[in-house]
Backbone atoms as SQL, in Angstrom:
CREATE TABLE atoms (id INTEGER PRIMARY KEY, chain TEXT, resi INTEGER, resn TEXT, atom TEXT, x REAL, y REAL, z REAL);
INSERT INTO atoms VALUES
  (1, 'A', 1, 'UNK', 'N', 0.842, -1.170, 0.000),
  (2, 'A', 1, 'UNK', 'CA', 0.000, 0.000, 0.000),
  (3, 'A', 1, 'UNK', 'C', 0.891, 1.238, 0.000),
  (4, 'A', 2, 'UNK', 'N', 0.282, 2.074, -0.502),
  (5, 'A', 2, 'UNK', 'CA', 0.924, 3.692, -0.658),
  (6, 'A', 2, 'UNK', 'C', 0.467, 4.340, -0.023),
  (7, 'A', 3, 'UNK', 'N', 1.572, 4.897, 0.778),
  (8, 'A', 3, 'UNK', 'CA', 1.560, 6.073, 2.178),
  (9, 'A', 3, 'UNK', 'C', 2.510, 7.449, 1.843),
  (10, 'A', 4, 'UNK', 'N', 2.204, 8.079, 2.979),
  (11, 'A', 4, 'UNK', 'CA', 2.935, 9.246, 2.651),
  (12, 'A', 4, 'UNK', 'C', 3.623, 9.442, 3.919),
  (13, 'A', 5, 'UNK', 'N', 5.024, 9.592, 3.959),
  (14, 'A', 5, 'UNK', 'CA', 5.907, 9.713, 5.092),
  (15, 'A', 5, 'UNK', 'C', 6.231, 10.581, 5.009),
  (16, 'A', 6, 'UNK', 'N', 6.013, 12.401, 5.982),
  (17, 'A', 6, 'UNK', 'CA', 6.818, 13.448, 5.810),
  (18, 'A', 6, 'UNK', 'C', 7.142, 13.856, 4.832),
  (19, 'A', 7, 'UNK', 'N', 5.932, 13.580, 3.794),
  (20, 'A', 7, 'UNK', 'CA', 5.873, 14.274, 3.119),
  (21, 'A', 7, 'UNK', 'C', 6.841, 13.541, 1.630),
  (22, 'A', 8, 'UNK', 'N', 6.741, 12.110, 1.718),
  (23, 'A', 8, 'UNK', 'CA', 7.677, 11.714, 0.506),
  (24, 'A', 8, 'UNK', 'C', 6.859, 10.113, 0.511),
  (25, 'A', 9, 'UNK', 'N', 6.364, 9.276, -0.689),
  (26, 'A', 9, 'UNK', 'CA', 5.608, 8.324, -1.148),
  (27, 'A', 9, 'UNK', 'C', 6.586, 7.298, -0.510),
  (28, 'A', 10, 'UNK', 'N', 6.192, 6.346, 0.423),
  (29, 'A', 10, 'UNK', 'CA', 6.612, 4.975, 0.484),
  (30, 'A', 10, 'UNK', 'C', 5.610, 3.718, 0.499),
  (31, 'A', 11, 'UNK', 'N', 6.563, 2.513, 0.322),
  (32, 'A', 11, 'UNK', 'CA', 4.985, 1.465, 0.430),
  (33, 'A', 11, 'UNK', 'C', 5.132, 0.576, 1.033),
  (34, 'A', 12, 'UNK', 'N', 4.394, 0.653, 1.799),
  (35, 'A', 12, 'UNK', 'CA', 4.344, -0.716, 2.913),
  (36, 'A', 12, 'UNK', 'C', 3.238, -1.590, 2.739),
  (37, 'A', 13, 'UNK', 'N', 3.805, -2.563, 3.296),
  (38, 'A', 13, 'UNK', 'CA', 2.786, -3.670, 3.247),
  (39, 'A', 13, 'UNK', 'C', 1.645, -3.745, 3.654),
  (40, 'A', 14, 'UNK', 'N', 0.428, -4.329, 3.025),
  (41, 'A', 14, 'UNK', 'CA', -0.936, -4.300, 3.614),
  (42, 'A', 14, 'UNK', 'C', -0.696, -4.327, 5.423),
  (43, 'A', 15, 'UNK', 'N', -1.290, -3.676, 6.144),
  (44, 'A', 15, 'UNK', 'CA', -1.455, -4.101, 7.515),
  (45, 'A', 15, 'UNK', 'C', -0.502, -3.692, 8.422),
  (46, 'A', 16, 'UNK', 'N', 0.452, -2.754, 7.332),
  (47, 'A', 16, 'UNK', 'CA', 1.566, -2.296, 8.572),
  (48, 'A', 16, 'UNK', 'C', 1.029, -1.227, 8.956),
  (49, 'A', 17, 'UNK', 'N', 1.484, -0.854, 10.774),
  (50, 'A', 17, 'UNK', 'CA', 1.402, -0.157, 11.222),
  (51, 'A', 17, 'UNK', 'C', 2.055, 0.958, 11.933),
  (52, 'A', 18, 'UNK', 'N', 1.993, 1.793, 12.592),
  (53, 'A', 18, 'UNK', 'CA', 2.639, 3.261, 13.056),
  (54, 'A', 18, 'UNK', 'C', 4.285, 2.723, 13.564),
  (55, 'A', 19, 'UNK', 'N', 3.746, 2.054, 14.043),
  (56, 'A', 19, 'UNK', 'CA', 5.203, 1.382, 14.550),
  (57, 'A', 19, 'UNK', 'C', 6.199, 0.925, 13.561),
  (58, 'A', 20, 'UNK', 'N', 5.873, 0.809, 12.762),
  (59, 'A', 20, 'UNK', 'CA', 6.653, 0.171, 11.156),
  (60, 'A', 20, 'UNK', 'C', 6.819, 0.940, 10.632),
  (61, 'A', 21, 'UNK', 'N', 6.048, 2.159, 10.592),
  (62, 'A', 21, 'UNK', 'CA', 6.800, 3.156, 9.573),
  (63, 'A', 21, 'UNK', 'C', 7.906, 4.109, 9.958),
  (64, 'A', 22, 'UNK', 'N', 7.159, 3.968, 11.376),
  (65, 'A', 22, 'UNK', 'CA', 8.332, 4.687, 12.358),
  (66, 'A', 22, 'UNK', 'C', 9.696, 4.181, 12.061),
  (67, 'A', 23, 'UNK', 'N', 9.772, 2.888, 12.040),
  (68, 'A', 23, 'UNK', 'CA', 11.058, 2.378, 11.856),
  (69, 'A', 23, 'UNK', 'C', 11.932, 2.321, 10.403),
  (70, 'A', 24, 'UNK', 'N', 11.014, 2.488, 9.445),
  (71, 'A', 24, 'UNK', 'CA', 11.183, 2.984, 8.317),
  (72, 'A', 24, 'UNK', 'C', 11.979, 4.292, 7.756),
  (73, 'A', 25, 'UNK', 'N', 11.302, 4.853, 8.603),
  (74, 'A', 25, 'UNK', 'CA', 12.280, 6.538, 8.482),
  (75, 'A', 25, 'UNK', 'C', 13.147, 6.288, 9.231),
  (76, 'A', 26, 'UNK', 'N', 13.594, 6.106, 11.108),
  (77, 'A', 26, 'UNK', 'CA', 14.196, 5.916, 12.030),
  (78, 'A', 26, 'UNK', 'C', 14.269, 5.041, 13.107),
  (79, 'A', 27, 'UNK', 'N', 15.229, 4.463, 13.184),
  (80, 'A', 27, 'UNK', 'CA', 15.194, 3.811, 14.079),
  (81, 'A', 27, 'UNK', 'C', 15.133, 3.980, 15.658),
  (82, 'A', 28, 'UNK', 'N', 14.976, 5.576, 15.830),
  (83, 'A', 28, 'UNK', 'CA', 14.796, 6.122, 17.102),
  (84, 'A', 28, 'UNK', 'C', 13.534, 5.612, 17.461),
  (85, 'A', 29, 'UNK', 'N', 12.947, 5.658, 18.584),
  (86, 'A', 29, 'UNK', 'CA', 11.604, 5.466, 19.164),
  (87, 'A', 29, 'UNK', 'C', 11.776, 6.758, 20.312),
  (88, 'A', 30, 'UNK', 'N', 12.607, 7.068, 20.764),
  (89, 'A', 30, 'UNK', 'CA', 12.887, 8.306, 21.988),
  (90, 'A', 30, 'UNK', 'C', 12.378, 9.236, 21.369),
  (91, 'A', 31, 'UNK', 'N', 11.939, 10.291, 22.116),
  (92, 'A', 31, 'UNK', 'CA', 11.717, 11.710, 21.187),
  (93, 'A', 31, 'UNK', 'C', 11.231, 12.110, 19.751),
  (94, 'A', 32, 'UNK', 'N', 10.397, 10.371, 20.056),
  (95, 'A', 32, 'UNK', 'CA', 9.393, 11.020, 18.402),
  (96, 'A', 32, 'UNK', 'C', 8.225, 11.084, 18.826),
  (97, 'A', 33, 'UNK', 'N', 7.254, 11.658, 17.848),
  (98, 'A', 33, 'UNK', 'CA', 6.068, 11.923, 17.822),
  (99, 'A', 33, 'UNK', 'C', 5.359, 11.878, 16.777),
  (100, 'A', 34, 'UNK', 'N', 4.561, 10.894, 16.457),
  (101, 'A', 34, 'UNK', 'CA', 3.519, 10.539, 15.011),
  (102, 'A', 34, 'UNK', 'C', 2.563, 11.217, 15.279),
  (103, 'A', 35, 'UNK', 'N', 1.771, 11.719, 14.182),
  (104, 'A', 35, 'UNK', 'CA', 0.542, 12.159, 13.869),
  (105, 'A', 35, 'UNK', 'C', -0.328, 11.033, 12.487),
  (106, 'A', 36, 'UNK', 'N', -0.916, 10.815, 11.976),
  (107, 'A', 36, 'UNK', 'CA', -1.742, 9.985, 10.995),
  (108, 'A', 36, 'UNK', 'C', -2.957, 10.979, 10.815),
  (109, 'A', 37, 'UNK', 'N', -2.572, 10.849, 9.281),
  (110, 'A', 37, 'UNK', 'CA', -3.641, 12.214, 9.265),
  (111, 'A', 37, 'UNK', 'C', -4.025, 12.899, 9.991),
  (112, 'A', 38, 'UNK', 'N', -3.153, 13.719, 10.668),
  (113, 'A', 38, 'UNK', 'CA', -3.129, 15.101, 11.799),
  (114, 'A', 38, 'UNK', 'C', -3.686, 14.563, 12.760),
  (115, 'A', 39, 'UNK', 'N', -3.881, 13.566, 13.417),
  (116, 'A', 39, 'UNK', 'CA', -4.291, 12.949, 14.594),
  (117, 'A', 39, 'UNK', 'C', -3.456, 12.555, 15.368),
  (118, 'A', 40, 'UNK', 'N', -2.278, 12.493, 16.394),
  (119, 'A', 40, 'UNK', 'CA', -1.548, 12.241, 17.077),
  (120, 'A', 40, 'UNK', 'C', -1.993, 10.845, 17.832),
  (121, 'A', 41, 'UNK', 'N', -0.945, 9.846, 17.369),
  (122, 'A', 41, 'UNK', 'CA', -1.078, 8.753, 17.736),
  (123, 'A', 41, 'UNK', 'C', -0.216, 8.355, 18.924),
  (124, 'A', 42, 'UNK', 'N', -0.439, 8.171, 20.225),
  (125, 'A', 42, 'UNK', 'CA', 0.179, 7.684, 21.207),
  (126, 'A', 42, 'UNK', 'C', 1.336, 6.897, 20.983),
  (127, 'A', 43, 'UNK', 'N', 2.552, 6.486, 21.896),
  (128, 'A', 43, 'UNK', 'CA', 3.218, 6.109, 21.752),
  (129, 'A', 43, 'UNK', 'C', 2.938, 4.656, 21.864),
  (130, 'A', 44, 'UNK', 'N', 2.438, 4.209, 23.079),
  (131, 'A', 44, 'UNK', 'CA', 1.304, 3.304, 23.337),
  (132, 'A', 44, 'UNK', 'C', 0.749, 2.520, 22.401),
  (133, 'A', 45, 'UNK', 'N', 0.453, 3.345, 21.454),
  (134, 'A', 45, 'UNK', 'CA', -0.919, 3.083, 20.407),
  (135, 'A', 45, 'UNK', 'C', -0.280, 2.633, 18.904),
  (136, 'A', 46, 'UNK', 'N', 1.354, 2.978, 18.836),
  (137, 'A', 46, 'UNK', 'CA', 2.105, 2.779, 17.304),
  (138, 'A', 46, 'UNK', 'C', 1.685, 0.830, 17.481),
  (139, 'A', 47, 'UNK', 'N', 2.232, -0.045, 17.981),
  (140, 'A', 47, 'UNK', 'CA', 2.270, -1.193, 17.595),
  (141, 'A', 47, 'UNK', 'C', 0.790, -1.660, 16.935),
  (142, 'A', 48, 'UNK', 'N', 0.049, -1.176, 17.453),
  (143, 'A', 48, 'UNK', 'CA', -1.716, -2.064, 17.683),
  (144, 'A', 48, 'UNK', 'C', -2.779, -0.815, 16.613),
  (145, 'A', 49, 'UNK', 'N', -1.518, 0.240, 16.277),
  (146, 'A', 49, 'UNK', 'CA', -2.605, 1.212, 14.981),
  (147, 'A', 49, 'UNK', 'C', -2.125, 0.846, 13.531),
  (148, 'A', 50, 'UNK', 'N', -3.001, 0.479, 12.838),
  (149, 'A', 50, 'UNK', 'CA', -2.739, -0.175, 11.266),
  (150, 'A', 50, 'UNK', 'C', -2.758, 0.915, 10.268),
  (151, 'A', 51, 'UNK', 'N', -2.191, 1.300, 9.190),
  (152, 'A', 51, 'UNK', 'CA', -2.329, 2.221, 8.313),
  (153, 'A', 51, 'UNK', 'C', -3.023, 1.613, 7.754),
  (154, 'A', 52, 'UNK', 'N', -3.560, 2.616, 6.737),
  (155, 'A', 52, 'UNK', 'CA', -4.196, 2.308, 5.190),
  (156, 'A', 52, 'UNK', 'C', -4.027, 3.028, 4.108),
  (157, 'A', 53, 'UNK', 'N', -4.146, 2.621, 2.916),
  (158, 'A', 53, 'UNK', 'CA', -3.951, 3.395, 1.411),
  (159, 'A', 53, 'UNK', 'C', -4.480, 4.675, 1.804),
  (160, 'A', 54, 'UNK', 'N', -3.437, 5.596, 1.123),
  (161, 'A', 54, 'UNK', 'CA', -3.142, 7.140, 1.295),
  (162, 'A', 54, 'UNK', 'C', -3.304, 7.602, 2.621),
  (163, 'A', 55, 'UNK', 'N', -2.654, 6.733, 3.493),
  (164, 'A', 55, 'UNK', 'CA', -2.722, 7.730, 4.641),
  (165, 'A', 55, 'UNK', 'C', -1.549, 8.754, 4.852),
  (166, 'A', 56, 'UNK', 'N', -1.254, 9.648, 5.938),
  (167, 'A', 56, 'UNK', 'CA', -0.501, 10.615, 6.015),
  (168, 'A', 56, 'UNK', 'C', -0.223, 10.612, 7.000),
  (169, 'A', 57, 'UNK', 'N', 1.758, 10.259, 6.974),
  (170, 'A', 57, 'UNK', 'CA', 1.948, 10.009, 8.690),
  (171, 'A', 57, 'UNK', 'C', 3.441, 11.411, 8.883),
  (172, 'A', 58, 'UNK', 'N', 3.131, 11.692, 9.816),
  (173, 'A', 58, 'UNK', 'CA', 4.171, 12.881, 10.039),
  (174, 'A', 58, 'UNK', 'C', 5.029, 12.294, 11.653),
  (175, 'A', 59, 'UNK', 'N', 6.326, 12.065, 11.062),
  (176, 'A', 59, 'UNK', 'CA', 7.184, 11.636, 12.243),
  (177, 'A', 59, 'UNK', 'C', 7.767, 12.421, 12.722),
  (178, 'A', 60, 'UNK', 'N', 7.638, 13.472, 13.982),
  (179, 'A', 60, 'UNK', 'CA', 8.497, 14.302, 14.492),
  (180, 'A', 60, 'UNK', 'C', 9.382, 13.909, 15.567),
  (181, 'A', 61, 'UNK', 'N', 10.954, 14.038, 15.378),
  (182, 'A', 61, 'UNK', 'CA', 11.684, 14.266, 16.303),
  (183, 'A', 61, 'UNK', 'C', 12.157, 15.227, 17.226),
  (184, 'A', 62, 'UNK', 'N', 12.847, 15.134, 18.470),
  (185, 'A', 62, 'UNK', 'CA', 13.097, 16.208, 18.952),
  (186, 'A', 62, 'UNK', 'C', 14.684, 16.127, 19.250),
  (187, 'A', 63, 'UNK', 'N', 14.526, 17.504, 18.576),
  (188, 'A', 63, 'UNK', 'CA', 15.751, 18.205, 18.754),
  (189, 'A', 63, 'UNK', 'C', 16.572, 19.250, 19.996),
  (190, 'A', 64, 'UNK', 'N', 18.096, 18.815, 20.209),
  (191, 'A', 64, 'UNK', 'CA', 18.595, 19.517, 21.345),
  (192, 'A', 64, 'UNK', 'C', 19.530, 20.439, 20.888),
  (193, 'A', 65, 'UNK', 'N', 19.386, 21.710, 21.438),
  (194, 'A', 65, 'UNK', 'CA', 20.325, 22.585, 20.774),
  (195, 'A', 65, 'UNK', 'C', 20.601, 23.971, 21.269),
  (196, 'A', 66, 'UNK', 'N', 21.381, 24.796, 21.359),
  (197, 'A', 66, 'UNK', 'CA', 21.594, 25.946, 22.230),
  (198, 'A', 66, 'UNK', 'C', 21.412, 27.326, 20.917);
């Protein structure tokens, strides 16, 4: 299936979820933050939430810096 990661086309497999794409872009899990179609998905909630065709996932990290 075709998703949209930050804004750039990737494709994952039927049934993957937040947690998979996460790992897709990064392998961090610390200091990120998903949204799915502007809905903020718990951290909690990445393994057990499933995407679907054209969804829209925005992975934010956080940054340290002076």
């Amino acid at each position: 299936m075709n998703v949209t990661i930050n804004g750039s086309p990737h494709e994952l497999p039927r049934g993957a979820t937040v947690a998979q794409a996460v790992q897709r872009l990064t392998g961090v899990t610390s200091g990120v933050a998903v949204a799915v179609n502007d809905e903020v998905v718990s951290r909690g909630a990445w393994d057990s939430t499933p995407l679907t065709e054209a969804d829209r996932v925005e992975v934010l990290t956080a940054v340290q810096g002076g």
